[in-house]
C-alpha positions in Angstrom: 5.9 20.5 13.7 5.9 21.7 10.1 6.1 18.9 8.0 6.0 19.2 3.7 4.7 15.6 2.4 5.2 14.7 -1.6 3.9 12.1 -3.7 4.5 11.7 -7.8 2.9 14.1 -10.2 0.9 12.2 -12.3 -1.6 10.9 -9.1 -4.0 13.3 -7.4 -4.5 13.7 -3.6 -6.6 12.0 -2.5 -7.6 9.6 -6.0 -11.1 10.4 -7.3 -11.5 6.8 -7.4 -8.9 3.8 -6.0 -5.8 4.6 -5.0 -2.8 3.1 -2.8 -0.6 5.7 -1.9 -2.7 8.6 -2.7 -5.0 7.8 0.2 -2.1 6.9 2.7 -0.4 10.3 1.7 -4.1 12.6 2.2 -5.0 9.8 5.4 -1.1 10.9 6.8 -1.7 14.9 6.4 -5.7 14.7 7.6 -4.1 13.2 10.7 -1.2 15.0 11.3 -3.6 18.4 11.0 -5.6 16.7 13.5 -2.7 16.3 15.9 -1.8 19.9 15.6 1.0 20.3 12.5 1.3 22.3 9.9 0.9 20.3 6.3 2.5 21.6 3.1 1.9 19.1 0.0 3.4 18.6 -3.2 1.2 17.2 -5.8 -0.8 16.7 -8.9 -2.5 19.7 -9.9 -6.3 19.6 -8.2 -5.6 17.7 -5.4 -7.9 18.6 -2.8 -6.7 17.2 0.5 -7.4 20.0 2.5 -3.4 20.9 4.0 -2.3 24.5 5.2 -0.3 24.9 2.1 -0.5 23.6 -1.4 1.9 23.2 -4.1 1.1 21.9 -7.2 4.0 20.0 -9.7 4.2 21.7 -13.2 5.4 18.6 -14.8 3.3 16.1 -15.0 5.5 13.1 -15.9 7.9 11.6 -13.5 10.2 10.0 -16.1 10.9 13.4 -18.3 14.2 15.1 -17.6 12.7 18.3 -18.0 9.7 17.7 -16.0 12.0 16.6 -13.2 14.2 19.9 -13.2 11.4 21.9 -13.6 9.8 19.8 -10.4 12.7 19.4 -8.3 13.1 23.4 -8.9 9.4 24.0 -7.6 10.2 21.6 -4.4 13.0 23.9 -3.6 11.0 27.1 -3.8 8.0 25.1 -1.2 11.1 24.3 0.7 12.0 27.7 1.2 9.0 29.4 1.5 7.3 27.1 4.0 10.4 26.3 6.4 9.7 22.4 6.9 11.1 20.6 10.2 10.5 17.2 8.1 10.5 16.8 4.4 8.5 13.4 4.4 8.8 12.4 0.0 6.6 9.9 -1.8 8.3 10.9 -5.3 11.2 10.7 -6.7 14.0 10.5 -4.9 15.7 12.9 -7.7 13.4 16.5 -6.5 15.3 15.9 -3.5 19.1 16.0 -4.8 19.9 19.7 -4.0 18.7 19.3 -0.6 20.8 16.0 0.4 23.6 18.5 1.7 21.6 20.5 3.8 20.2 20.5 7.4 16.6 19.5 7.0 15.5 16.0 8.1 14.3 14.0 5.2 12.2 10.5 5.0 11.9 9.1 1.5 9.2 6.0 1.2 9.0 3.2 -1.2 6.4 1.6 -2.1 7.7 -0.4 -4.2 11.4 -2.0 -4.4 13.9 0.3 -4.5 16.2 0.7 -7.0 19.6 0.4 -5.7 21.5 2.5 -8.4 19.6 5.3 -7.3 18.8 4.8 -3.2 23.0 3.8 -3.1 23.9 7.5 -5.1 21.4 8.9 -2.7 23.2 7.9 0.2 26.6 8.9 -1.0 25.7 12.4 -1.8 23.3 12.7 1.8 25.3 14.5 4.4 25.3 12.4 7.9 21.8 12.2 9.6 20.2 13.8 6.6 18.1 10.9 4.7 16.2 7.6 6.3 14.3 5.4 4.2 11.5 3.5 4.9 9.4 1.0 3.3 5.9 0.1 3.1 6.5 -3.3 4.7 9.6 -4.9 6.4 10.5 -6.8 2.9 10.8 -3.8 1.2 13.1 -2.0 4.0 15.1 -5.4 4.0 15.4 -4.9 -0.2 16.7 -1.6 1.1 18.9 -1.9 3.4 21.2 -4.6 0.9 21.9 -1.2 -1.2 22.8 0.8 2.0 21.5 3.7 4.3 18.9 3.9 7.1 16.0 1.7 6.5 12.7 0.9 8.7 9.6 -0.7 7.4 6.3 1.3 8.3 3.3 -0.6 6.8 0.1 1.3 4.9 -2.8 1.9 6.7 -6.5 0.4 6.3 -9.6 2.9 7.3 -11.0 0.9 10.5 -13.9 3.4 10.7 -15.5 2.4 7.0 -14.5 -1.1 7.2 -17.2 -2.9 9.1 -16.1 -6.2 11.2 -18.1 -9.2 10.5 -17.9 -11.6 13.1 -19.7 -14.6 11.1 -20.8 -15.4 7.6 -23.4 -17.8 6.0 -22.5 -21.2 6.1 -22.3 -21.3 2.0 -20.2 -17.8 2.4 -18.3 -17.3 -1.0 -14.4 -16.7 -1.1 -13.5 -13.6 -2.8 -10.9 -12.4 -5.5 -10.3 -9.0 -4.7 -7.6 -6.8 -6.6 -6.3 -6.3 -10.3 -7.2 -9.2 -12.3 -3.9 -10.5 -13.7 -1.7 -13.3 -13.3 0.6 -11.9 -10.5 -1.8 -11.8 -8.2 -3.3 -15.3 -9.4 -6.7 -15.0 -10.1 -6.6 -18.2 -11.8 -5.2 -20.2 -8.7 -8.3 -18.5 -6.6 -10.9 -20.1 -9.8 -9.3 -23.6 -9.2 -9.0 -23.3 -5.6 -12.4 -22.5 -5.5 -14.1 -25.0 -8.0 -12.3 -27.8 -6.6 -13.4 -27.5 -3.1 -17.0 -26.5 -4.3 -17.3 -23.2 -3.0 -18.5 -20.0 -5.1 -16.2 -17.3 -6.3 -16.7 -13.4 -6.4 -13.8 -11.8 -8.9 -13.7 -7.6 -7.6 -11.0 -6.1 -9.8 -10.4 -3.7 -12.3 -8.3 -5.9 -15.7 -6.9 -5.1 -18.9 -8.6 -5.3 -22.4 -5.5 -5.8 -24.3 -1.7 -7.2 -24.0 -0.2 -10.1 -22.2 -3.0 -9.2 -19.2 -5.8 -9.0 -21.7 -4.8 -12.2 -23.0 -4.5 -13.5 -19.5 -8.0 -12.6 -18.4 -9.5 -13.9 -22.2 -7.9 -17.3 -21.6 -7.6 -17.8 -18.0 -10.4 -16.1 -16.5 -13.1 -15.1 -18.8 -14.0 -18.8 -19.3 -15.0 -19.6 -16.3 -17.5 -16.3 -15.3 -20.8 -17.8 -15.3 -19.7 -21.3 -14.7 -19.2 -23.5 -11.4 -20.4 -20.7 -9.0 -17.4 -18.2 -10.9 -18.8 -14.7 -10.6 -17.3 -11.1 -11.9 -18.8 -8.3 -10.0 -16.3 -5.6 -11.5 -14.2 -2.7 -9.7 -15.7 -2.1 -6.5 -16.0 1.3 -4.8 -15.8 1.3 -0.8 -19.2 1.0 0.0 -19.0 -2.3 -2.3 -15.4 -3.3 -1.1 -17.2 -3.5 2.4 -19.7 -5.7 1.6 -17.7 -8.2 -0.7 -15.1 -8.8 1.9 -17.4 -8.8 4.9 -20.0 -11.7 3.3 -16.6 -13.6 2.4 -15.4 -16.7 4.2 -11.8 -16.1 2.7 -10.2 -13.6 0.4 -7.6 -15.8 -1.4 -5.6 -13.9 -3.6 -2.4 -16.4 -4.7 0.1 -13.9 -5.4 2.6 -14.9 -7.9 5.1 -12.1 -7.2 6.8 -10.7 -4.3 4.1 -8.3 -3.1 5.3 -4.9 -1.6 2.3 -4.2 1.2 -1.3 -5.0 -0.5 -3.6 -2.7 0.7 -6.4 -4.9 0.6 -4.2 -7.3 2.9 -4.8 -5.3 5.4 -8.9 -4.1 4.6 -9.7 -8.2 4.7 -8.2 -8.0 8.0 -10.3 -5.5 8.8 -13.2 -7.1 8.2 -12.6 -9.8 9.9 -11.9 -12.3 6.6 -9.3 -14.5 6.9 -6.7 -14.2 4.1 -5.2 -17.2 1.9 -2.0 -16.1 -0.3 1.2 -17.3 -0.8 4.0 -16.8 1.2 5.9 -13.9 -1.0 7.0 -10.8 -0.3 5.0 -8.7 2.8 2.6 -11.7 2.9 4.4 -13.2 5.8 4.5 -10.2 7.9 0.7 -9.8 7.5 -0.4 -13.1 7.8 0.4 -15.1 10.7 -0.2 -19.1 9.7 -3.1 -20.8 11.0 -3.8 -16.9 13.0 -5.0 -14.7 9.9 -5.0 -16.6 8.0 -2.9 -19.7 5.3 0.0 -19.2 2.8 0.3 -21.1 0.5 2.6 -22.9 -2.2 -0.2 -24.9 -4.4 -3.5 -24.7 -5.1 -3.4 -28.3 -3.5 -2.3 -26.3 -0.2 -5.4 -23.4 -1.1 -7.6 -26.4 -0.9 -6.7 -27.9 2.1 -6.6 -24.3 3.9 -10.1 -23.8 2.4 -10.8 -26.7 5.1 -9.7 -25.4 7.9 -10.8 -21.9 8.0 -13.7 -22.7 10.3 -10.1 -22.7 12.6 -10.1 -19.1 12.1 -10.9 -16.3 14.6 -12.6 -13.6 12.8 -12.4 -11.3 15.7 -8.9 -11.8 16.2 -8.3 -10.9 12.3 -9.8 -7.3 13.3 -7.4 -6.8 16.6 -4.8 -8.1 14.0 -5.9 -5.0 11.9 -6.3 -2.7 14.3 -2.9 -3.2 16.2 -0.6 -2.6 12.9 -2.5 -1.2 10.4 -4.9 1.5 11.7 -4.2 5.0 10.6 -3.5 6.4 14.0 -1.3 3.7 14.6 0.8 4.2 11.6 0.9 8.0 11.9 2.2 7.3 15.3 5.2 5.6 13.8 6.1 8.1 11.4 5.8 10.9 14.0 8.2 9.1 16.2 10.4 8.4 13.2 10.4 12.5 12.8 11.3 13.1 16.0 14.2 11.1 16.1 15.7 12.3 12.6 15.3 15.6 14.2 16.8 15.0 17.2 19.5 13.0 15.3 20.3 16.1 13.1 20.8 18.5 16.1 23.4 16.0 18.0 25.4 15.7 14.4 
C-alpha cells in the first residue's frame, strides 16, 4: 500500500527533543516501512524520519492564510506525484479541501478536540466514503461524532521496547509528577496529595517563566521544592523518563481538564506504575478503577488511593500497556482502518 502521512508544519519528524504526535507520526511510518508500504510524508523542513519520499511544507505557520494555500498547493503536487492509496493527515484539515471530491481514501486525526465548524464543513463538502475521522482516544471520537461524519477512536502509542517494566519498588518508593507543570494537569493536587499522606514527591516537567502558568508555578509550586520531601528534577529525556516512572509507587497527575490521550498515561503503564488522575476526558478509558490504577475527585480521594495501591498489580499494568497501547498494536488498527476505507471507496 502506498500511504502519504502529514503532520503540521511548525513540528519536525521525529522531535529533536519531546514530542506527542511527532513521535506517533515517525513511530506510524517506521512501522508501516517495516510491514512492507511505501511512506510519503509531509512535514517540517529537516525532518529526518527516514520514509521513501519526503516533502517538506514551505509555510511554516499553520494559522497564516497564505502559508495554508501555499501548503495545501504543495500537498496537491505530493498527491500527484506519489499516487497514495491512503492519505492518512495530522494537519489541517484545510490542505485537504481540494481533494474532498475526489477518489482517494482519506483519514484525518485529532489530537485534540475537534472543532466542529470546521470537521461539520468538512463533511459537507466530502464526497461519500471519502473522509473518516479518528481520534486519539474514544472521548475525542465521541466530541466528534456530536458534529457529524465517521468517527473511531485509535489511542497513541507508548515504545514498550525502551520502557523497562518494574515489577516492585522500595518500600519508601516516591510518587511522581510527570508532565508540563501547570495547573490543568494539577501539579499542586499531586504536592498536597503527597505531603499529607507523607510520601516524597519527584516534579519531571518542563513549566513556564512567565504568564498565568509562570505565576502558577511561583505561587503554587515553587514553594514547596525543597520542603516536605517536594523535589523538582526538571524535563526529563527517555533514558530519565524510564527511571523516574519505574522507581515510582504512583504517578498521580490530577488533571483539571478533559485530557485528549496523555502520552505519558500510557508510558506509566508501561512501566508497570499504577496511575492516580481524575476521571476527565480519556482518563477513564486508560485507567480501569482499582485495575491500573484510581480516579479521583479530591485530593481527599488521592489520599485514600495513596492507601491502597499496595492493591495494585504492577504486572498487570504492563499487559494493560501492551494490549492497547503498543506500537504494533496501534499500527494494526490503522491498517485495518485503511483497508476498509479502501474497500468502502471501490463498492461506492
Amino acid at each position: 500500500m502506498r500511504i502519504l502521512l502529514s503532520t503540521d508544519p511548525e513540528i519536525e519528524v521525529p522531535p529533536k527533543l519531546y514530542g506527542g504526535i511527532e513521535r506517533i507520526v515517525d513511530g506510524l511510518a517506521r512501522r508501516l516501512m517495516t510491514r512492507g508500504h511505501k511512506i510519503c510524508l509531509v512535514a517540517k523542513p529537516g525532518s529526518s524520519c527516514p520514509v521513501d519520499v519526503f516533502q517538506p511544507w514551505p509555510g511554516q505557520k499553520s494559522q497564516s492564510r497564505l502559508d495554508t494555500v501555499r501548503n495545501a498547493l504543495t500537498l496537491g503536487r505530493a498527491i500527484r506525484s506519489f499516487r497514495p492509496d491512503v492519505i492518512h493527515s495530522f494537519s489541517r484539515i484545510a490542505y485537504l479541501t481540494p481533494h474532498l471530491r475526489g477518489r482517494i481514501p482519506i483519514v484525518m486525526t485529532y489530537q485534540r478536540d475537534p472543532t466542529p465548524r470546521t470537521v461539520n464543513l468538512a463533511v459537507k463538502l466530502a464526497a461519500p466514503g471519502v473522509l473518516t475521522f479518528t481520534g486519539c482516544s474514544e472521548y475525542i471520537a465521541s466530541c466528534g461524532r456530536k458534529t457529524g461524519g465517521t468517527w473511531l477512536g485509535i489511542p497513541n502509542f507508548a515504545d514498550m521496547d525502551s520502557l523497562k517494566f518494574s515489577p516492585s519498588v522500595a518500600a519508601d518508593a516516591p510518587l511522581v509528577f510527570l508532565s508540563r507543570v501547570e495547573s490543568i494537569k494539577g501539579a499542586h493536587w499531586a504536592i498536597e496529595i503527597a505531603r499529607r499522606t507523607g510520601r516524597r514527591l519527584l516534579i519531571a516537567g518542563n513549566h513556564a517563566d512567565s504568564g498565568p502558568e509562570g505565576d502558577y508555578w511561583t505561587k503554587e509550586i515553587e514553594p514547596w521544592i525543597g520542603r516536605d520531601g517536594i523535589e523538582y528534577v526538571g524535563p526529563v529525556d527517555d533514558t530519565q523518563k524510564n527511571r523516574v516512572l519505574g522507581q515510582a509507587l504512583a504517578m498521580v497527575v490530577p488533571i483539571q481538564w478533559n485530557e485528549p490521550f496523555g502520552i505519558v498515561f500510557a508510558e506509566s503503564l508501561a512501566c508497570g506504575t499504577p496511575i492516580i488522575s481524575c476521571p476527565r476526558g480519556s482518563l477513564p478509558e486508560i485507567v480501569r478503577q482499582g485495575i491500573d490504577g484510581f480516579l479521583i475527585n479530591s485530593i481527599e480521594e488521592g489520599c485514600e488511593a495513596v492507601g491502597k495501591l499496595h492493591t495494585i498489580d504492577r504486572a498487570s499494568c504492563r499487559r494493560r500497556a501492551e494490549e492497547h497501547y503498543a506500537p504494533d498494536v496501534v499500527v494494526g488498527r490503522y491498517l485495518d482502518l485503511y483497508q476498509q476505507v479502501r474497500a468502502g471507496l471501490r463498492t461506492t
